[in-house]
VOMARZA-259643 format. One record per atom (N, C-alpha, C, O): residue in one letter; x, y, z. Coordinates in steps of 0.05 Angstrom, whole numbers, plus 5000, padded with zeros to 4 digits. Atoms other than C-alpha are relative to their C-alpha. Layout:
aXYZ;...
***
This chain:
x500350105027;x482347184770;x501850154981;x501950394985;x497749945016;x487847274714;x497750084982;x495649954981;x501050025028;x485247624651;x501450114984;x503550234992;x498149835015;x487747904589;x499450284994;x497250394999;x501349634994;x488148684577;x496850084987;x495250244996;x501849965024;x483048604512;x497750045034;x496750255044;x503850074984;x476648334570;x501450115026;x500150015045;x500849804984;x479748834623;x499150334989;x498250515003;x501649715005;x477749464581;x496649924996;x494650055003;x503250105005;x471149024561;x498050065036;x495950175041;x502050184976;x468948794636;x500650245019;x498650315031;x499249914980;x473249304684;x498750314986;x496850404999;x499449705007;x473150034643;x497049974985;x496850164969;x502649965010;x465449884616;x497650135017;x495450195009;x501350034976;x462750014685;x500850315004;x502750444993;x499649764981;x462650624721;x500950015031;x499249975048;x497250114980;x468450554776;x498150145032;x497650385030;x500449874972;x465650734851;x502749985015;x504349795018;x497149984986;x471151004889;x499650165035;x497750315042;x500650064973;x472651014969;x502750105004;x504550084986;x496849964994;x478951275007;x499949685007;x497949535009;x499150254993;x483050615027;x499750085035;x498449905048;x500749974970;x482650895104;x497349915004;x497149795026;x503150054999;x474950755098;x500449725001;x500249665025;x499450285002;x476350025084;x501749855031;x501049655045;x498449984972;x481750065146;x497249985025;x496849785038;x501450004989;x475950315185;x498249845009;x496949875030;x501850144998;x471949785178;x500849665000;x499349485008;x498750204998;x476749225171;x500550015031;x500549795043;x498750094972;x478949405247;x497549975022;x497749885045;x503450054989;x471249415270;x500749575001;x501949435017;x499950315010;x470848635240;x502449845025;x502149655040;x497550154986;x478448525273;x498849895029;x498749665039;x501050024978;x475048695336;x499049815011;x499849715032;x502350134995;x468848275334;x501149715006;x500649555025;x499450294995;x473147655316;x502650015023;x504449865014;x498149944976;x478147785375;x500950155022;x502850305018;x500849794991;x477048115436;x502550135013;x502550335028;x496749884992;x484748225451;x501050274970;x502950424971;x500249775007;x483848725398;x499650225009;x497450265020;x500549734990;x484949445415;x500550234982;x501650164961;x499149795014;x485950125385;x500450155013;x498950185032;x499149694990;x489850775405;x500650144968;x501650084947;x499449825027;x489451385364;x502150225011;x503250185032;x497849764994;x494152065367;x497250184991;x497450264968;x501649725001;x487452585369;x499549854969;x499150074958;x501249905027;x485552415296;x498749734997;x499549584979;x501650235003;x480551845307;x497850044977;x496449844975;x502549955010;x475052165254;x502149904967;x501749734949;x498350045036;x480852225191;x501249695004;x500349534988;x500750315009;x482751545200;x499549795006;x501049605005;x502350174999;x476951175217;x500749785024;x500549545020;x499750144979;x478650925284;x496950025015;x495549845024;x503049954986;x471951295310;x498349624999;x498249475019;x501250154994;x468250715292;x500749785011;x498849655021;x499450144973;x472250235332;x499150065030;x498249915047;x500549994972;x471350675388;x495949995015;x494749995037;x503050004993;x463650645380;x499249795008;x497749765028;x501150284994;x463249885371;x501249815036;x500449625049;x498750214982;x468649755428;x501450155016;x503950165018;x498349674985;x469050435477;x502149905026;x503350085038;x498850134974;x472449985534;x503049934987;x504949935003;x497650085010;x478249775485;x500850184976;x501650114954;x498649645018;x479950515450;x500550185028;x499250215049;x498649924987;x484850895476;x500750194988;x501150144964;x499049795012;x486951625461;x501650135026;x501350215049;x497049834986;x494151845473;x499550234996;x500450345016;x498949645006;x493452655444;x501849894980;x502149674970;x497950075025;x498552775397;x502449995019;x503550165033;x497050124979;x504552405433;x500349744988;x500349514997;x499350335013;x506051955375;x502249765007;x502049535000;x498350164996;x512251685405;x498649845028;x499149605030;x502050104979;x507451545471;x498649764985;x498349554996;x502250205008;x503051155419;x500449774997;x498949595001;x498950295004;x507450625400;x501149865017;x500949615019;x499450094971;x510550565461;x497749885022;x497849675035;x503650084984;x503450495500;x500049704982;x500349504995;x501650185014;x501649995452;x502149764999;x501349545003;x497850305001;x507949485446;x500249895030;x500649655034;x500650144966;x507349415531;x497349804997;x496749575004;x504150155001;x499249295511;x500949704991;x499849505000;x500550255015;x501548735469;x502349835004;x502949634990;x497850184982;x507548465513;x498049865023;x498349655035;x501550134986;x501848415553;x497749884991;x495549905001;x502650225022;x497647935498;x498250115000;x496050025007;x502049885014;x494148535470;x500349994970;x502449904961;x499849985033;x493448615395;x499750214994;x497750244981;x501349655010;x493249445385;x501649924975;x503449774967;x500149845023;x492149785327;x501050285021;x500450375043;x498949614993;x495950515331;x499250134970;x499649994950;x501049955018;x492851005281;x501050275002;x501050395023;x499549684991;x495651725263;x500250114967;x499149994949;x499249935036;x497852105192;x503049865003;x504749925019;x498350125013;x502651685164;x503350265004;x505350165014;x497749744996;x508352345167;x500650075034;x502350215045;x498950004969;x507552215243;x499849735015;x499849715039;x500750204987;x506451575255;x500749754969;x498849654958;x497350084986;x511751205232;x501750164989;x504150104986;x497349834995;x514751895215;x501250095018;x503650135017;x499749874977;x514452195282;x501749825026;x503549895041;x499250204984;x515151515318;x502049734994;x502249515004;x498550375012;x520051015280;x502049905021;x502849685017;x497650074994;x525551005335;x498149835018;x498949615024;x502250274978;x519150645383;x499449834990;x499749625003;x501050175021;x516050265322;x503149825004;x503149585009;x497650215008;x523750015316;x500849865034;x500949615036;x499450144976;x525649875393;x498149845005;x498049605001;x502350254980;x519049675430;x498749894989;x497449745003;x501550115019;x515749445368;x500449754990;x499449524993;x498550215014;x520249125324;x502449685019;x502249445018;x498350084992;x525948885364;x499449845021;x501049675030;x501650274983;x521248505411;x498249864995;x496949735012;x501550085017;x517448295358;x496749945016;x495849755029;x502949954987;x510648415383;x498750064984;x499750144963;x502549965010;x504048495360;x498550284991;x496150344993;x501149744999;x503749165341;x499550084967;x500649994946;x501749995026;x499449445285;x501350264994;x502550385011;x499749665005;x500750115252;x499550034968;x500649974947;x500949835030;x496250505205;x501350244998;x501650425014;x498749775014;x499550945167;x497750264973;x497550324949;x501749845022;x494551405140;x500050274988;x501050445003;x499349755012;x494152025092;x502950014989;x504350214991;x497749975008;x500251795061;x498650054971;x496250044965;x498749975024;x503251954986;x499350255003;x498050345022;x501649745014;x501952624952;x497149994989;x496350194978;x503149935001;x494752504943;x499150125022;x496650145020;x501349944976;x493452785010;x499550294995;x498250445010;x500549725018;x493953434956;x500450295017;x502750385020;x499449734995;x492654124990;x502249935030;x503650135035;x499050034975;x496153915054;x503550034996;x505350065012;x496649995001;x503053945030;x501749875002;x501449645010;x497750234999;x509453675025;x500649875035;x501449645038;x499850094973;x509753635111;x497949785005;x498949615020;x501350155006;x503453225101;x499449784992;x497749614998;x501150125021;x504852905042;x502449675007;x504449634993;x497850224985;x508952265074;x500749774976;x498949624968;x500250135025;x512151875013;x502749895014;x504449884996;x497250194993;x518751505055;x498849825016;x500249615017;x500850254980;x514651055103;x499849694993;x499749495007;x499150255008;x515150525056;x503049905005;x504049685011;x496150025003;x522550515055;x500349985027;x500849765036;x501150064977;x521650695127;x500249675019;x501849535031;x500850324990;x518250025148;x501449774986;x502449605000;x499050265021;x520849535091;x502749975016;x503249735020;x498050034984;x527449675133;x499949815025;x501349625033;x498750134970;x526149495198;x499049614997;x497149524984;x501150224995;x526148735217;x498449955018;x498050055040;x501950184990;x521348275229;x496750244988;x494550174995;x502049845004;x516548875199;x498649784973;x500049664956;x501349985015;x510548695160;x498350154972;x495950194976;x500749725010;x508949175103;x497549954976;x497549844954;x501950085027;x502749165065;x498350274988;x497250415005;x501149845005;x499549675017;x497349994982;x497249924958;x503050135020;x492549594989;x499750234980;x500150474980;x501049885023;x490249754928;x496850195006;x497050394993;x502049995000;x483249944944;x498250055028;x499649965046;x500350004985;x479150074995;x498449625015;x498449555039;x500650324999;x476349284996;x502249875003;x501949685018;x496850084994;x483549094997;x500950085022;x502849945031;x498249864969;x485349565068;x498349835013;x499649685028;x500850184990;x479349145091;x500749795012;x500149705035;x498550395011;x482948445073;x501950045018;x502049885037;x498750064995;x488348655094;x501450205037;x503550135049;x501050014978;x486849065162;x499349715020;x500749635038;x500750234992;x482748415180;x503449815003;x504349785025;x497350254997;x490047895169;x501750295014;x503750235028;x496949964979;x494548385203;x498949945021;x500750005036;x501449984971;x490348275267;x501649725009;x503149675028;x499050295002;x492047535251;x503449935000;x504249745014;x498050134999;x499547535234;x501150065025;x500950285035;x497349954970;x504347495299;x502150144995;x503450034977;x499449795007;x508148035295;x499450414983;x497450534976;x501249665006;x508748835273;x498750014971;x499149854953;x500649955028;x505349085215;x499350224991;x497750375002;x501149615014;x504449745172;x498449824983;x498549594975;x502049985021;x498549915132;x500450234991;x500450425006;x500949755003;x498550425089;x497750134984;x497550074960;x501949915003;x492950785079;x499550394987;x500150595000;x500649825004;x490651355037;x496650185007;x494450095011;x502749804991;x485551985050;x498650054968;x496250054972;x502249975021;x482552094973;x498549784991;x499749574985;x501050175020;x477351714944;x500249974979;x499350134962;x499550075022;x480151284894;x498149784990;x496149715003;x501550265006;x477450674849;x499849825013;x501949755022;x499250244991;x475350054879;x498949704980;x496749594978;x500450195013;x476149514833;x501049684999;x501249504981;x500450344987;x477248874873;x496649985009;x495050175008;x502650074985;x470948474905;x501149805021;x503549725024;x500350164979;x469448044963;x501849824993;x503849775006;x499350315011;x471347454928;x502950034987;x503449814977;x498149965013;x478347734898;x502149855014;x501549845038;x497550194981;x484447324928;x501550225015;x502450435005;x497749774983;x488247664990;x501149825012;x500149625024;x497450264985;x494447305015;x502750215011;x503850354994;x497949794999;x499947735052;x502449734997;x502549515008;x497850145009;x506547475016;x499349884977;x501249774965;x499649935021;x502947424958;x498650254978;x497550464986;x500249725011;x501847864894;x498849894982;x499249664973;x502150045015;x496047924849;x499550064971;x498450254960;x500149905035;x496747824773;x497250124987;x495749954977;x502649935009;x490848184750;x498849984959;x496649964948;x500250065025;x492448124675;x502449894983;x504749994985;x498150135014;x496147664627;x501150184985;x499950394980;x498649905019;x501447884583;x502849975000;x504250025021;x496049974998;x509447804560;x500850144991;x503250104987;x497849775012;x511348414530;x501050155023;x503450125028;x500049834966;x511248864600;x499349805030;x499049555030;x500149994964;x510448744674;x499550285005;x501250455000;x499949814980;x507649284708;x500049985033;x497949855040;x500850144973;x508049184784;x500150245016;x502050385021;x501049764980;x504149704829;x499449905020;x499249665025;x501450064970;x501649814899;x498650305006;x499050534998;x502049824989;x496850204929;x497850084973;x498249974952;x500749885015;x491850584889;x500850094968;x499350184950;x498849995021;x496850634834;x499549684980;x500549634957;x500750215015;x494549994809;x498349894976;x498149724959;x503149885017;x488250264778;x501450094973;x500949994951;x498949905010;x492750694745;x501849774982;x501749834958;x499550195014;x496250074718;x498849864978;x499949824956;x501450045013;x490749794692;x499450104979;x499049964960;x500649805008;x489450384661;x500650024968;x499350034947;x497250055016;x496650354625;x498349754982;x497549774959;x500050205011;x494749664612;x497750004963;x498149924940;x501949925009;x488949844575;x500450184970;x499750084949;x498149885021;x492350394527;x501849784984;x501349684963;x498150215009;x497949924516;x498849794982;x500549684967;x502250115013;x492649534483;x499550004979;x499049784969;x500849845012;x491349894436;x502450064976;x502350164954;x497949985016;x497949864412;x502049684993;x504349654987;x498850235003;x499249144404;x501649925018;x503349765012;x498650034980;x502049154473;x500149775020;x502449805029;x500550204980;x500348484526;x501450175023;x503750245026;x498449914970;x500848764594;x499849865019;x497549795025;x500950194976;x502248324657;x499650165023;x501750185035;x499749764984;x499948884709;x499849745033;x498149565035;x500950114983;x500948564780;x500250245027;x501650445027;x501049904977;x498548794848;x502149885026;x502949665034;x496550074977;x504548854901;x498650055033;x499850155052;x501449924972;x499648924962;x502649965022;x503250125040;x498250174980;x505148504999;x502850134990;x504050054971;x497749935008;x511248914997;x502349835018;x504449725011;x497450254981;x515048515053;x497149885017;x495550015031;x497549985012;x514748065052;x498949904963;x496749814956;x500450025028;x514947984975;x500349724984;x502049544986;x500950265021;x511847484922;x503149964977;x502850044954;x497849985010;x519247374897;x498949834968;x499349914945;x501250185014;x515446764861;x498950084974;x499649984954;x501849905014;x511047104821;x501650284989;x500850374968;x499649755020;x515047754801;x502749854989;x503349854965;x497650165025;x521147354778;x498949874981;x500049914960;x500450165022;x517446884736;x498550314987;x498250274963;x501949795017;x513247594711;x503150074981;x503050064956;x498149855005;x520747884698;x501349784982;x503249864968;x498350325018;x523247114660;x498450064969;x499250084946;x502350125027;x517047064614;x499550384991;x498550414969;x500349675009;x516447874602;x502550164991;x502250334973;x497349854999;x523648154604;x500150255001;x501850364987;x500149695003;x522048874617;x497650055025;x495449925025;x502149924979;x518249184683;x500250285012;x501950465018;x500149634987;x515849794709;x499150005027;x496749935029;x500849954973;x515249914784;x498250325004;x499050555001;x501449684992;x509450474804;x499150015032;x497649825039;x500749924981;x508450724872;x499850295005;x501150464992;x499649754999;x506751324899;x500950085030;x499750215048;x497749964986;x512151324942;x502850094997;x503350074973;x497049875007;x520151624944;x500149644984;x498749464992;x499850265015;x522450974892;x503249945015;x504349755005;x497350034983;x529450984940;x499149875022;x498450005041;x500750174983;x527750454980;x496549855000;x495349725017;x503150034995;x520650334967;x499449724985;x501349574980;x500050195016;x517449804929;x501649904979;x502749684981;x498050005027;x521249874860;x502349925014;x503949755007;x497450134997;x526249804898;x501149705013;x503349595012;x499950304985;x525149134937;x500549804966;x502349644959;x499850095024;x523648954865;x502749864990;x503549634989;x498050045007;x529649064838;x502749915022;x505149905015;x498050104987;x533648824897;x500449674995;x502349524995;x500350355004;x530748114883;x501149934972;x502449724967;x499650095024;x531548184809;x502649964993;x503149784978;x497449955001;x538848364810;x501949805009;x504349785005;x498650284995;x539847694844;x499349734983;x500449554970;x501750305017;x535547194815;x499750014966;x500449834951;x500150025028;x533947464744;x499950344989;x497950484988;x499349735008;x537348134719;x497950044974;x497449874957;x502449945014;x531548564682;x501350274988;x503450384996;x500649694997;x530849204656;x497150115015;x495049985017;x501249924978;x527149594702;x499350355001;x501050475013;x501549734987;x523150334708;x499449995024;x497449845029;x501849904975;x521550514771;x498350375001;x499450584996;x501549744998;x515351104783;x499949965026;x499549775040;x500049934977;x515851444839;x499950285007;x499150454992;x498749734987;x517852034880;x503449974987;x504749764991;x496949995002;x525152174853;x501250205019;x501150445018;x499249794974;x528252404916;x499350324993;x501050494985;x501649775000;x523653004914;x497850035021;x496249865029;x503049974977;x518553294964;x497350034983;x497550074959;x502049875021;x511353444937;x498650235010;x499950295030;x500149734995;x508054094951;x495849974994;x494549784984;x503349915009;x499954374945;x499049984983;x499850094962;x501950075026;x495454174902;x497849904985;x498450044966;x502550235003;x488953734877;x502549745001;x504949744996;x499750205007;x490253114877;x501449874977;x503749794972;x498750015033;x490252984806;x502150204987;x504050184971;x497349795011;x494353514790;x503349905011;x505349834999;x497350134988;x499853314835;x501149654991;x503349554993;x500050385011;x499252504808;x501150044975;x503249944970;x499349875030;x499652844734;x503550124999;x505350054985;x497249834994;x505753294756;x502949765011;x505249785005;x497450094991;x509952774790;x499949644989;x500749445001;x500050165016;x508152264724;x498249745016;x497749565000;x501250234988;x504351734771;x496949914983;x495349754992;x502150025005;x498651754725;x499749814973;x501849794961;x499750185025;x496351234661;x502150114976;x504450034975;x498049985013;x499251534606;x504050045001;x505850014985;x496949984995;x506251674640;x500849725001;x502649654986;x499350304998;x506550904659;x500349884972;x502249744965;x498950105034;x505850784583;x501650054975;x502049964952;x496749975012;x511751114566;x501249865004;x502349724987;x497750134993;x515450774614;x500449684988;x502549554986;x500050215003;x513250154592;x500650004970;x500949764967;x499649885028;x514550334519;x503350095004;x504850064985;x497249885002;x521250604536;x501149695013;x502949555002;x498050274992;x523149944580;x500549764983;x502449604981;x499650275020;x521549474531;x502150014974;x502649814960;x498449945014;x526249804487;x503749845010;x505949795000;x497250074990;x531849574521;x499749655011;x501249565028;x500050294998;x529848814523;x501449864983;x501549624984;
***
């Protein structure tokens, strides 16, 4: 449902927000995958508890599989599984899985276009004290590369659900990515999930904001401030990075003329930048992108590090304040 910013500070920011990592959502989306398909499988790399494979292997101990940590083993195991009309899920930290493993993800994966799943979890710099080796912020750019890849990033942990459950379904590879902090979750059951498209969450033609992942909240957020200032914000939800709602962010970029890309990902190849690859053909914008600026991120809370490398509300409503300047 479309609304305007005024009745999202009324209806969304009146409430007191319950928040979930997006891996939790994963976890429970690949349970469900299971139930409706018994060519469902999972292999983990040793870290079945962090992201939430365990309970696959509880509901369905005959069809879980643990490689160790032999991530390039994982993808490889699993693209034979599903040459041989299996459907795995592969699950590991996102910095090894499809950092460790992209040259298998790209041969036995991609290039024979198979059925292969891959969570990517404990990505961005929220993964906080763990560090920049940890802190995996290129796997968007990463995946969005290879062909025939699927790339989707949820907002929420009700969204990794949604969209856990449809990768099981599409034919072909697919990343998820999935974060380890509990963030907001402010979709429901009933919210629209479509991979390929993208979810206007609020009207407005002065701005476009267009996020993904957990940074969407954070949009809102913006949206919300911006408000406040005689601002209309169109904040949309980029769950579907490839492939991308071209539909919907060009007409946001026609009827708005000014957009801000937020991820909390490197912005060199990542969303923002699919963004602006489309816009630069179809309908030249001005354009912010938030991101990682080819930088690593380092130790820290959470919030501190989101604050530090600007991913947080009020930074977005500079940018959007500074882009609209140039419309």
């Amino acid at each position: 449902m479309i609304v305007s910013s005024a009745k999202l500070v009324k209806d969304l920011f009146a409430k007191t927000i319950k928040t979930e990592p997006t891996r939790n959502g994963f976890g429970r989306g690949l349970v469900e995958a299971g139930k409706r398909n018994v060519s469902v499988v999972a292999l983990c790399a040793d870290l079945s508890e962090s992201t939430r494979v365990l309970d696959f292997k509880h509901a369905f101990p005959d069809r879980y599989i643990q490689i160790g940590v032999s991530e390039q083993s994982l993808a490889a195991i699993a693209s034979g599984m599903a040459l041989a009309g299996k459907i795995p899920f592969i699950a590991s930290y996102a910095a090894f899985s499809p950092g460790r493993n992209w040259e298998q993800i790209r041969t036995t994966g991609c290039l024979q276009n198979v059925n292969l799943k891959i969570a990517g979890a404990h990505a961005g710099i929220s993964v906080g004290p763990d560090g920049a080796t940890h802190q995996m912020t290129e796997d968007i750019a990463l995946m969005r590369v290879l062909p025939n890849m699927t790339v989707l990033v949820p907002c929420d942990a009700i969204e990794a659900e949604k969209a856990t459950i449809a990768a099981a379904e599409i034919d072909g590879p697919v990343y998820v990515r999935l974060g380890r902090e509990a963030t907001p979750i402010f979709t429901t059951e009933k919210s629209p999930f479509e991979v390929g498209k993208a979810q206007v969450l609020s009207k407005g033609n002065d701005v476009a904001i267009i996020a993904c992942g957990p940074q969407v909240y954070e949009a809102l957020k913006a949206a919300r401030d911006l408000e406040k200032s005689g601002i209309e914000t169109r904040v949309i939800n980029c769950v579907s990075v490839k492939p991308l709602d071209t539909e919907t962010i060009i007409k946001a970029a026609k009827e708005c003329g000014a957009v801000v890309t937020v991820e909390e990902a490197q912005i060199a190849g990542g969303m923002g930048s699919a963004v602006c690859e489309l816009l630069s053909q179809e309908c030249p914008t001005p354009v912010i992108r938030m991101g990682m600026r080819d930088e690593f991120g380092q130790s820290g809370k959470p919030e501190e590090l989101l604050e530090h490398y600007h991913l947080t509300a009020p930074w977005i409503v500079r940018a959007a304040k500074s882009v609209m300047k140039r419309k």
